[in-house]
C-alpha positions, -999 to 999 in steps of 0.1 A, spaced: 661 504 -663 689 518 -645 721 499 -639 724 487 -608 756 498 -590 774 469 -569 790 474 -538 802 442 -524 836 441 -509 820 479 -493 816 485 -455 791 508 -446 786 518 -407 750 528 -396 748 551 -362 713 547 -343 702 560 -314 694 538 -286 659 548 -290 640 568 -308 659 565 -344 634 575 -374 626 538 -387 623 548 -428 655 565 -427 672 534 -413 654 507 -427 646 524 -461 687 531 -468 694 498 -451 675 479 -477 695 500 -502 728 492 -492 717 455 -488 706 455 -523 737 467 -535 758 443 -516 777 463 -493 786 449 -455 765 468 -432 774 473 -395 751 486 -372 767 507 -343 748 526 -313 755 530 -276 751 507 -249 720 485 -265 722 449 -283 689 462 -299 680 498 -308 641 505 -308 625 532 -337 601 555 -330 574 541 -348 581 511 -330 610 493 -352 639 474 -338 674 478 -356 699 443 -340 730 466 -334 764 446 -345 787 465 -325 789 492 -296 800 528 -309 826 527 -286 840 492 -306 837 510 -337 867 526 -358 862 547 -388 889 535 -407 873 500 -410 847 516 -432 839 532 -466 809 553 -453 799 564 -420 761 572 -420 743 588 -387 704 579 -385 678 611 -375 650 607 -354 648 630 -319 668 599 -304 699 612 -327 699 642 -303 720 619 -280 753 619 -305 752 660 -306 778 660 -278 789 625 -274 832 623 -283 829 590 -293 804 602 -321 820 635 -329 851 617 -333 839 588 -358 827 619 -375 857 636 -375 884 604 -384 859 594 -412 858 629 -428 892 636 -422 899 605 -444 881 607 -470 851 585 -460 818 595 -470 800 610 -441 761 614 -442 735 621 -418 697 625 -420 670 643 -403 688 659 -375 717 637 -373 732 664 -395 740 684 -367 766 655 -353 784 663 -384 781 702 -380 796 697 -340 827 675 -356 835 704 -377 821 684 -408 802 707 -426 825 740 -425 821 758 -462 795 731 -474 763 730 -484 738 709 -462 705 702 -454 689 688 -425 654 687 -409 644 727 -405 652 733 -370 686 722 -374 691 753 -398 709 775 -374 728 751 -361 739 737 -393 746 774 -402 767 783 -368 791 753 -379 797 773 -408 778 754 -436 752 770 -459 720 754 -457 701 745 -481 669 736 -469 669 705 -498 655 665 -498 691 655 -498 722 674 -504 758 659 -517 783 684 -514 818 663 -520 820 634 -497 795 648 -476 760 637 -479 728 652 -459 690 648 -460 664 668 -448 639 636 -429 620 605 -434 606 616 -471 639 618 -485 653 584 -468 650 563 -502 670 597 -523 694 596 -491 703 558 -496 706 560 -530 732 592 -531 750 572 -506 755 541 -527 763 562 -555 789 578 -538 807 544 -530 803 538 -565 
């Protein structure tokens, strides 16, 4: 039986999309991080409730624009076409950007890696994110790697819903 790693006294922020998030790669690493004890915060943009495409509803805890990086260990941006809506939004560039810059894990599933390639995340690191990201991911300067979920430092990303369990779980053991 593995050893389960405890993360209380850990704040982890979750980015949805208004609508349209991927429900397994929320709910599945939310359960996760639950599990483990960690304090998650739920962010997104101008919604008290933020709906999945397959139909789930995420309660969101704060407005991204109420949101500071430095109040958290991890920053995690949720895929799902909805994610699309971060890719040139400041205030989620910038969350990206303060979190990286200090040493917070950053992850992002699906094709919420590309927020993190547009904040200058992923420059000489290996990523993954769902396959039409590839270029994108590859423009930002980052080598892709086309796997279920890749950690490259504090940097975690994952390629879509199949790999939302794996994605949870090399997040938690990053706050380890």
């Amino acid at each position: 039986m593995e050893e389960k790693i405890d993360l209380t006294g850990k704040k982890i922020l979750m980015v949805v999309a208004p609508q349209d998030f991927r429900d397994e790669e929320f709910f599945e690493p939310k359960e996760i991080f639950d599990e483990a004890g960690a304090e998650v915060v739920v962010s997104s943009r101008g919604v008290l409730e933020a709906t999945g495409l397959l139909g789930g509803k995420a309660k969101i805890d704060k407005d991204l624009s109420e949101v500071k990086a430095a109040d958290f260990d991890a920053v995690v941006f949720i895929g799902g076409g909805g994610a699309a809506v971060y890719f040139d939004e400041p205030l989620a560039l910038n969350l990206a950007k303060t979190a990286f810059a200090a040493g917070k894990v950053v992850a992002g599933i699906c094709i919420a890696p590309t927020i993190l390639a547009k904040a200058d995340v992923l420059q000489g690191r290996r990523a993954t994110a769902f396959a039409s990201e590839k270029d994108v991911l590859e423009a930002a300067g980052a080598t892709y790697t086309g796997e279920s979920v890749t950690v490259d430092g504090q940097v975690i990303t994952a390629r879509g819903p199949e790999a939302a369990t794996d994605f949870g779980q090399a997040i938690v053991k990053a706050l380890e």
